[in-house]
Structures are given as structure tokens and as C-alpha cells.
N, C-alpha and C positions, 0 to 999 in steps of 0.2 A: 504494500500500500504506500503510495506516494505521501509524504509529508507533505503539510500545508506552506505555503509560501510566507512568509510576514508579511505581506499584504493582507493573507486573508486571514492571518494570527489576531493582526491590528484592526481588521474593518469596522471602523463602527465606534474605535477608541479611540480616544486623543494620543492625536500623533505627534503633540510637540511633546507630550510627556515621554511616549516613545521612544522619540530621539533622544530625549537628554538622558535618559538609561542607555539608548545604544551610546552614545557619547560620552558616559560616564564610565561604563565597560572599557572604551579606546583607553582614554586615560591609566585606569588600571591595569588594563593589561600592556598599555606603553612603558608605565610604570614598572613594572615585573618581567618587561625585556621578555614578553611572549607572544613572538611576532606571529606564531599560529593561531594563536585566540587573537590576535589584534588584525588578522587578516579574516578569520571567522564570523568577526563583529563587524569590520569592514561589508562582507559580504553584506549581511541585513541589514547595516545600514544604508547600503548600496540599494537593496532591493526595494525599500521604503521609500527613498528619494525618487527611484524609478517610477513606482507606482504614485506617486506624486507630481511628477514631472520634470523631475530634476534629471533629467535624464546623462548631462554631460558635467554635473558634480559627481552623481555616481560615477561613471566612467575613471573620471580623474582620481576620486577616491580607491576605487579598486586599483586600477592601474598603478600606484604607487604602491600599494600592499604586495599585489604580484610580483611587483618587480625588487623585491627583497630577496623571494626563493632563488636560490640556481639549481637545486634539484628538487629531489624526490617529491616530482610533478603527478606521482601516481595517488597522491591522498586529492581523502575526497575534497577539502577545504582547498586546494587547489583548482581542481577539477572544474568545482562550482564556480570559483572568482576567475577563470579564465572562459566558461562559457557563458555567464553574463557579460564579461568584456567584448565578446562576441555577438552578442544578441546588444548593445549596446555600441556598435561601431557602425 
């Protein structure tokens, strides 16, 4: 079974509250130098802004997250922020 999107986690909820948890995650996990939870939260925050219409803050967001990895391209949290960058270009 597919998981739900944050879009459709958030519909219906206030979405600046939203952000400022996905935003407050960044910090923490910038904090704690955990570039895979800080590219994880990336993602959703990504995906929110998208379903928003931010379509080229996400972008920008993700794409500096991805481009921290040099390998092990095969996890999912990869996987994910690299085909939204795609569906977003």
C-alpha cells in the first residue's frame, strides 16, 4: 500500500504550522550534522511547497540537499529527492 503524500497528511491543516515543524526539524537535524534526516525533511518540505505552488523553492530546496550525497544513491530518501527533482524540472 502506497503511503500518503504530505499533501494529503496536511489537507485540510494549517500549513504554516506545518512548515514551521518541517523547519524546525531542518534546524535540528542541521544541528546534529544529519544530512539524511535533513534531506528526508527536505523532501516534505519540498513536497508541501509543491502542493502549494512553490514549485521552484522546492526545487532549489531539494537540489541543494541532493547534492551533498556522492553515493549510496540506492536508499530510499535518495531515491525520493531525486524523482521529485525530476517531476519538478
Amino acid at each position: 500500500m502506497k503511503e500518503k503524500t504530505v499533501q494529503e497528511r496536511y489537507r485540510g491543516k494549517n500549513e504554516e504550522e506545518a512548515e514551521r515543524c518541517f523547519q524546525q526539524a531542518r534546524r535540528v537535524a542541521r544541528q546534529q550534522k544529519a544530512k539524511s534526516l535533513e534531506l528526508r525533511v527536505a523532501v516534505s518540505l519540498g513536497q508541501s511547497w509543491a502542493a502549494q505552488g512553490k514549485e521552484k523553492e522546492a526545487y532549489l530546496l531539494l537540489n541543494k540537499g541532493y547534492r551533498w550525497f556522492t553515493e549510496r544513491f540506492d536508499t530510499e530518501d535518495l531515491q525520493e529527492a531525486k524523482t521529485m527533482l525530476e517531476e519538478l524540472t
